[in-house]
C-alpha positions in Angstrom: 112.8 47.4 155.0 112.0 50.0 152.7 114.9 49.9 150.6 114.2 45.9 150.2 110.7 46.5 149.2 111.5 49.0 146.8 114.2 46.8 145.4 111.7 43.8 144.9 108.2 44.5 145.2 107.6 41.3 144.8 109.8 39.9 148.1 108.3 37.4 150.7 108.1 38.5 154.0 110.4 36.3 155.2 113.2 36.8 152.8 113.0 40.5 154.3 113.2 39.6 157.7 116.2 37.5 156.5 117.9 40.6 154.8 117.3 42.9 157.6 118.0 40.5 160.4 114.5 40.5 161.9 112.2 38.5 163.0 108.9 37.8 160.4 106.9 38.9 162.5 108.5 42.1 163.2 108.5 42.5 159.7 104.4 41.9 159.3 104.1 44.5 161.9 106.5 47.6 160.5 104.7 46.4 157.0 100.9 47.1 158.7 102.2 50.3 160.5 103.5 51.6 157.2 100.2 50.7 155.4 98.6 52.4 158.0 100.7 55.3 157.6 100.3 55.7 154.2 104.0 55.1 153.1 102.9 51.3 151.8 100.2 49.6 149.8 100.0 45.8 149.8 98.1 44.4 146.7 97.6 40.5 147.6 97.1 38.1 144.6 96.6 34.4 146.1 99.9 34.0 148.3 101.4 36.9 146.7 102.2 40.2 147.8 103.3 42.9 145.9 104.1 46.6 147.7 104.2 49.7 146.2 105.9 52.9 148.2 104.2 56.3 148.0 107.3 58.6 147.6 105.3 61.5 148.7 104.6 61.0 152.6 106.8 62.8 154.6 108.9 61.4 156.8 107.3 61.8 160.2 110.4 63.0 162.5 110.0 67.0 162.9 113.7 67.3 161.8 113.3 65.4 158.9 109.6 66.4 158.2 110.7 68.2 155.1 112.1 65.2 153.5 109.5 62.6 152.1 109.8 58.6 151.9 111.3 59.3 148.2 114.0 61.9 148.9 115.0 59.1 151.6 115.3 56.3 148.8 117.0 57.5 146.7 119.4 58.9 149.0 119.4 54.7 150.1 119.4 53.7 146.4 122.4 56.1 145.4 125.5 53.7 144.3 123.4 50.3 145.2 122.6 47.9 142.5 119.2 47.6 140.3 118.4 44.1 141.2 118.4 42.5 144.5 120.4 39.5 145.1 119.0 36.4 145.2 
């Protein structure tokens, strides 16, 4: 989910759920438990969402704990294309 939000800030939550194979509703939940977490903030304008990542939170396993959100996208990113397909 990250990778797709990082990809398009801009993406509906069901076009996410579509990419990653979930449910919507599974996606509105990860999406709250990552705002809650700190790795997400979710600016709403009307029906619009736009999400921005904060590269700086660690990830939050103890053997990855050194790693942050960032080091993991673009680890992700590496060899993918700029824009998402539509």
């Amino acid at each position: 989910m990250l990778l797709c939000l990082a990809q398009d800030p801009l993406i509906k939550m069901r076009d996410v759920a579509a990419r990653v194979g979930i449910t919507e509703r599974a996606v509105q939940r990860i999406i709250a438990e990552l705002e809650a977490a700190g790795v997400l903030t979710r600016i709403k304008s009307g029906r619009q969402n736009t999400y921005t990542i904060n590269p700086s939170v660690p990830l939050r396993h103890e053997l990855e704990s050194h790693c942050t959100v960032g080091d993991l996208l673009d680890a992700l990113m590496t060899d993918m294309p700029s824009e998402p397909k539509r």
